[in-house]
C-alpha positions as CSV (number, residue, x, y, z in Angstrom):
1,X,-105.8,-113.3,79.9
2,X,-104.9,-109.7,80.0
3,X,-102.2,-108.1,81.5
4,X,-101.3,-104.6,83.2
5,X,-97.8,-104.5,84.1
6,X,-96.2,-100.9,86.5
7,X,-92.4,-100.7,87.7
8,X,-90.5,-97.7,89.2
9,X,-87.2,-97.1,90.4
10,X,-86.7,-96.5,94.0
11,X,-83.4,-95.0,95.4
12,X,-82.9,-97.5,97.8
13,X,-81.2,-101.2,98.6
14,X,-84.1,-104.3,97.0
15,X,-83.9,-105.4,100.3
16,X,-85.4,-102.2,101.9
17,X,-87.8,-102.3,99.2
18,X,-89.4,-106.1,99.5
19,X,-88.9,-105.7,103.4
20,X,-91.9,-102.5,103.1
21,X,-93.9,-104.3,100.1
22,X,-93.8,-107.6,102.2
23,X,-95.0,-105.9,105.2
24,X,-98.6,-105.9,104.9
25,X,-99.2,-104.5,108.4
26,X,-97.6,-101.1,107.4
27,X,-99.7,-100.9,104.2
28,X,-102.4,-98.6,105.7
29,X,-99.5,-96.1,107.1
30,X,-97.6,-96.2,103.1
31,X,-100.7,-96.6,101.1
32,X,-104.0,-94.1,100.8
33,X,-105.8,-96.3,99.7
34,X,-105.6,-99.1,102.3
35,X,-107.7,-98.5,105.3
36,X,-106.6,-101.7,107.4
37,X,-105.5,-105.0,107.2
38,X,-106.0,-108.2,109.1
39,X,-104.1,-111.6,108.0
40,X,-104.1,-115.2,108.6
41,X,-100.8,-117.3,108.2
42,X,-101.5,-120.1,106.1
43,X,-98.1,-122.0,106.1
44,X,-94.5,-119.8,106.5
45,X,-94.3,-117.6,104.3
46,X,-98.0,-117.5,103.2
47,X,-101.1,-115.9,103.9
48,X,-104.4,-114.6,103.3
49,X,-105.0,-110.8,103.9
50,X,-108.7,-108.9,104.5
51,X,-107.9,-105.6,103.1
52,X,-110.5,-102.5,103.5
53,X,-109.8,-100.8,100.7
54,X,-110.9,-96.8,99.0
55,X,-109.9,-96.8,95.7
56,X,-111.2,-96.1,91.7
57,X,-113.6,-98.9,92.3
58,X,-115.4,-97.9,95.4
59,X,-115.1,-98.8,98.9
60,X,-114.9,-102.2,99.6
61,X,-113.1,-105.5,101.9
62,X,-110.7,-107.4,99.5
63,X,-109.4,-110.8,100.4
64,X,-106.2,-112.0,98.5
65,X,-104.1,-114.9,98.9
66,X,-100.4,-114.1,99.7
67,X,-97.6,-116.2,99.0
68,X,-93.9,-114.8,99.7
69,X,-90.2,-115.8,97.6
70,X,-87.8,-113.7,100.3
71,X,-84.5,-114.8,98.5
72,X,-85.9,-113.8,95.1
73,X,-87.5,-110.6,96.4
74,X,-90.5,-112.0,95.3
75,X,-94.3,-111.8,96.0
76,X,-97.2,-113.1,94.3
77,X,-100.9,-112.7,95.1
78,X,-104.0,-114.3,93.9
79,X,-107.3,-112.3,94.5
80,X,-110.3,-114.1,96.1
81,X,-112.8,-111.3,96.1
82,X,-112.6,-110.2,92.2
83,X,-114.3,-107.2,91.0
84,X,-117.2,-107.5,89.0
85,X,-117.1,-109.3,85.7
86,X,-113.8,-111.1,86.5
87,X,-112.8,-114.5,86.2
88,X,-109.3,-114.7,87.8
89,X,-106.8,-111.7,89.0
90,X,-103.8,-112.4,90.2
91,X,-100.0,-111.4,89.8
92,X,-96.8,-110.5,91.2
93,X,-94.7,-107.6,92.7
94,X,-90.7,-108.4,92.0
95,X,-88.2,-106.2,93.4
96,X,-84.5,-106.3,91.4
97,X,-81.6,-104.5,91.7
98,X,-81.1,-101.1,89.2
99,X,-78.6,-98.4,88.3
100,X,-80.6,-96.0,90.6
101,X,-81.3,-98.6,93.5
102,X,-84.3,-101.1,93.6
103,X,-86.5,-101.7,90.8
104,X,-90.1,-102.9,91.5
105,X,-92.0,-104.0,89.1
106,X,-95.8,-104.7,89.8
107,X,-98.0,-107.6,87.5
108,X,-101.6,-107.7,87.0
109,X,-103.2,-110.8,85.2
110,X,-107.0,-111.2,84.8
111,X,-109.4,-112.9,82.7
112,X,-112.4,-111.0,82.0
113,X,-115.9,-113.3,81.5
114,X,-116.7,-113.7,78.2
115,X,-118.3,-111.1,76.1
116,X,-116.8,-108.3,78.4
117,X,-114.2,-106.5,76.6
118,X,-115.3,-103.0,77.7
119,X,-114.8,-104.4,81.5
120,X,-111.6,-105.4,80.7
121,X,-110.8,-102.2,79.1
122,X,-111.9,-100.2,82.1
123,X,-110.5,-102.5,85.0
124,X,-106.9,-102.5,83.3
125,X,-107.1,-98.4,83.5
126,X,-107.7,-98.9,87.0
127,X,-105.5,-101.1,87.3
128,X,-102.9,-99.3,85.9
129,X,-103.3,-95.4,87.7
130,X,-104.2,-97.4,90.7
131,X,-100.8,-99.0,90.8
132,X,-99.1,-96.1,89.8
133,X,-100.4,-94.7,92.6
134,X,-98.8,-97.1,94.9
135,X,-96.2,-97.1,93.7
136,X,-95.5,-93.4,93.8
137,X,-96.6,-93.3,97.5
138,X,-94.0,-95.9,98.1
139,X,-91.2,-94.3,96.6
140,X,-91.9,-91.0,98.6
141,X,-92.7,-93.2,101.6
142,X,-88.6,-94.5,101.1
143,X,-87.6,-91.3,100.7
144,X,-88.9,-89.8,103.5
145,X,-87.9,-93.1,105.6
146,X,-84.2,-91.8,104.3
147,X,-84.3,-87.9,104.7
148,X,-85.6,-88.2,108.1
149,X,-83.0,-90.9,109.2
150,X,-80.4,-88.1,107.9
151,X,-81.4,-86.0,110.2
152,X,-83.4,-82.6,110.2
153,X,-82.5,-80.1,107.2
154,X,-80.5,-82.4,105.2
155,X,-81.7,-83.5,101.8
156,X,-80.1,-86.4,100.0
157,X,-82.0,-85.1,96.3
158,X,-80.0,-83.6,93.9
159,X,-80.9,-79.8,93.0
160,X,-79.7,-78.0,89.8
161,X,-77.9,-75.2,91.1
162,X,-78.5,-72.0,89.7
163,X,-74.6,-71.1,89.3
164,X,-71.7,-72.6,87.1
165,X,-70.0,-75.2,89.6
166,X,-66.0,-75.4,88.3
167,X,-66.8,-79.4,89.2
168,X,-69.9,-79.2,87.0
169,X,-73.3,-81.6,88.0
170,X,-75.6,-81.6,90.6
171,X,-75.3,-79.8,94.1
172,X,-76.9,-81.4,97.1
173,X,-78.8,-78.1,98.9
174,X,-78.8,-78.3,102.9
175,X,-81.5,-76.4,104.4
């Protein structure tokens, strides 16, 4: 079994954060890749999710089962459409508190068939910039949910001022 594992750190409450990950209805809005998605409820807190998808490997309809851990901030998947030379893929996305906010940290497991290392060499690269990809469009996604409920011209992010400040640090710039 071979495994690709992403995280970030989102300036934000893990509560905000597994609330959008768990939200696959939004997906298309915070993720390029995702062109729609259309799920069945299996039993509470459980589904199974048709996902058009444009990514690294081509255009294509995914179906993964969903299965949700709310108190634990939890989610893991299992994939039911597997790319090409693929056994199994499935994994996890765990969100966890962190000195700058929300930690989310994003597991791939899959098992290759036999005799296909240079697959597996070439699906955990996609893997990996694919999910670094979501996960960078879901930390701007956060912080533009956060600028724009501070109201117009008013930026949270830190900029290094230019001048000595007696204080010393970070000013916040209001445009």
């Amino acid at each position: 079994m071979e495994t690709v594992e992403n995280s970030v750190v989102i300036d934000s409450t893990p509560s905000r954060v597994y609330e959008l990950c768990a939200d696959l209805d939004l997906w298309p809005t915070v993720f390029s890749a995702v062109e729609s998605v259309a799920q069945t409820r299996v039993v509470e807190n459980e589904v199974v999710a048709e996902m058009k998808v444009i990514d690294d490997l081509g255009e294509s309809v995914t179906w993964c089962h969903w299965y949700y851990f709310p108190a634990h901030f939890y989610m893991g998947f299992e994939m039911l459409s597997l790319p090409a030379s693929t056994v199994v893929l499935n994994g996890s996305w765990h969100v966890r508190p962190d000195e700058g906010g929300a930690r989310l940290e994003i597991v791939h497991n899959f098992l290759p068939e036999m005799d296909a290392e240079a697959v597996a060499t070439d699906l955990a690269t996609v893997l990996h910039r694919g999910t670094e990809r979501v996960l960078g469009e879901l930390r701007a996604y956060v912080e533009r949910e956060r600028d724009e409920a501070a109201g117009p011209g008013v930026s949270h992010r830190p900029v290094r001022s230019a001048w000595s400040v007696s204080a010393g640090g970070d000013v916040a710039l209001v445009l």
